[in-house]
N, C-alpha and C positions, 0 to 999 in steps of 0.2 A: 846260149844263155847260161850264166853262172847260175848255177844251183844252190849250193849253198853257199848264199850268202851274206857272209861276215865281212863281204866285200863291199856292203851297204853301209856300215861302218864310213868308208869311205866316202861310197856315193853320196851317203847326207853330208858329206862334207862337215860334219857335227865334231869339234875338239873335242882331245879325252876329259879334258876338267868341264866343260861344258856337260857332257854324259855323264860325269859323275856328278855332278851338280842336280840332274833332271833326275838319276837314280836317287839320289837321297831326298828327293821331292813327291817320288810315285804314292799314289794310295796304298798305304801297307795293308788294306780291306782287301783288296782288288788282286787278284792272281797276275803272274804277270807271263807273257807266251813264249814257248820253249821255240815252235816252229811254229809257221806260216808260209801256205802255200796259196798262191794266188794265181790265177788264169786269165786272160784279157777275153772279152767274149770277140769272136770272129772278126767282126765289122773292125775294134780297133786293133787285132792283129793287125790287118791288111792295111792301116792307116799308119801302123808304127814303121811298114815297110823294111822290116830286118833289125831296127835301133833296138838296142839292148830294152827290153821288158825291165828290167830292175832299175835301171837308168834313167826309164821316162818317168816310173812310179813313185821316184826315192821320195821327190815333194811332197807329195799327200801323204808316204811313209813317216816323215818328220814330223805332219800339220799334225796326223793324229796321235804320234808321239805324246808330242808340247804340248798338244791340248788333253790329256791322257784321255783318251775315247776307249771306249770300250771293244774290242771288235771279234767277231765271232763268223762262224761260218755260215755264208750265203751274202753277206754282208757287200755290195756293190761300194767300190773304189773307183772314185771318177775323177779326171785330172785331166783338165784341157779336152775335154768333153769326149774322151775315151773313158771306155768302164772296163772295170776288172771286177773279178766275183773270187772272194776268200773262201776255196774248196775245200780246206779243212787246216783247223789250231789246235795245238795242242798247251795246254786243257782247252776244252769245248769255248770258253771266253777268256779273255782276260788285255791287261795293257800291252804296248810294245816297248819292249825296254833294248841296254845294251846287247845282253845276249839273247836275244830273241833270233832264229836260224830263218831264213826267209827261201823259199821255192818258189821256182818260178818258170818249170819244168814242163812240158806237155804239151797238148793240143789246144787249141782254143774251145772254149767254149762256144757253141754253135745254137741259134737262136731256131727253135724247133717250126716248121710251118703247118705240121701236123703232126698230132701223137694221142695214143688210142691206149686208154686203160682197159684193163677187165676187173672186178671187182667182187667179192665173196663173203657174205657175213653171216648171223645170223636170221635176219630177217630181207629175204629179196627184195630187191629194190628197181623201177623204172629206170631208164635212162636218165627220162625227166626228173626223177626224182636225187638220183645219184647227181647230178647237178648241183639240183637247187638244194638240196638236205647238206651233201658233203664236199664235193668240187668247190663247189660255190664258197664253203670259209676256211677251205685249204689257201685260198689265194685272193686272202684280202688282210686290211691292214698293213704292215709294212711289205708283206709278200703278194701284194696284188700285180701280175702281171707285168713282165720286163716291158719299159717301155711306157707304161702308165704312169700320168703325171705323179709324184710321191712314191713312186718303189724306190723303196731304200734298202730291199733284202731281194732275193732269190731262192727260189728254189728249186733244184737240180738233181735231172733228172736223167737215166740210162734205161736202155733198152734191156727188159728181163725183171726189172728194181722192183721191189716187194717193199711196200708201207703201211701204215696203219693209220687211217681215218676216224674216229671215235672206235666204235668195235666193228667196223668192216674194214678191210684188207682191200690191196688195189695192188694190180701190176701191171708196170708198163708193156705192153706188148708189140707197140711198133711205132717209133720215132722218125720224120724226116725233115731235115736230113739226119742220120746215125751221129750215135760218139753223144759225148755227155752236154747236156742243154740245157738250158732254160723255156719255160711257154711265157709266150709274147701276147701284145694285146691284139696280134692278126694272129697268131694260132688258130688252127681249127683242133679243136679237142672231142675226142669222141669216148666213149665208156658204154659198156653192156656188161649186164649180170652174168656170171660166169657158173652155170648151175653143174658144172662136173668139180668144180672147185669147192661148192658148196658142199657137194657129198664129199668130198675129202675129208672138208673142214669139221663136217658134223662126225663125220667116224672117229678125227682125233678128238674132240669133244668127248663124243660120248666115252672112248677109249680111256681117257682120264678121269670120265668121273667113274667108272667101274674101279679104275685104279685108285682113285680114293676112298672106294666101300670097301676097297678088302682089304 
């Protein structure tokens, strides 16, 4: 796979006076993206069966172009009903213009069938409750689960990954299969309160605010 590619250039098949035509039309509001690296999730690796990734992507590369779409990362890219997930842009959002660097380097992303948080905050929380209080609107709205009618976004996830839910903290602790994923609407997801973490968590607390009395 070309990496970086300005080869895309190309692949859109897009003339230089055309390009500069759509640059002198972008939202001047709007940032526009330096790089863009993008991942096919497993299923349509295996359906691309070796065809260039940048090659089958270029179309919906242009569609969002032309139509200047905003796009950001977790952001699913489907094209003849293969999806790809945008792993990260640089700035956080913006358009795709002429010089925008496109990746498309790596493993697939891999659709998890099980994956098991542990979680720490100030206040303990159930299982049941870590669910339905913060799992539960981690993954709704445009990030409700890969695979659910309307996910239009992603969110991706590795084994070890440290995040932040309102003010509790969550880390993934075992993914299957391994390597970087998405939870699916068959995921089995599991979460339990992590009380050795808690006293970590409360020691650097308290540790800080002593360091703010003196």
């Amino acid at each position: 796979q070309a990496s970086n590619s300005k080869l895309l250039e190309q692949e859109l098949l897009v003339p230089t006076a055309v390009r500069q035509l759509g640059a002198a039309m972008e939202d001047p509001g709007q940032a526009m993206l330096q790089r863009l690296h993008v991942l096919p999730l497993a299923e349509a690796d295996n359906a691309l069966e070796g065809k260039s990734r940048i090659e089958f992507l270029a179309p919906e590369l242009r569609r969002k172009r032309s139509c200047q779409e905003v796009v950001q990362a977790g952001d699913i890219l489907r094209h003849e009903n293969l999806d790809f997930v945008v792993i990260k842009c640089e700035p956080p959002e913006g358009l795709l213009d002429a010089n925008t660097d496109y990746f498309v380097d790596g493993s697939p992303v891999v659709s998890f069938e099980k994956i098991q948080f542990s979680a720490w905050g100030p206040c303990e929380m159930s299982p049941e409750a870590l669910f339905s209080e913060c799992l539960k609107d981690h993954f709704k709205g445009d990030f409700v689960p890969y695979g659910t009618p309307g996910a239009k976004r992603a969110r991706l996830f590795y084994n070890n990954m440290i995040f932040q839910i309102g003010n509790n903290y969550l880390q993934v602790e075992a993914t299957e299969p391994g390597g970087l994923g998405v939870v699916t609407n068959m995921t089995g997801v599991f979460a339990c309160w992590d009380k050795e973490k808690v006293k970590i968590y409360r020691d650097v607390i308290d540790s800080l605010q002593r360091g703010d009395r003196e």
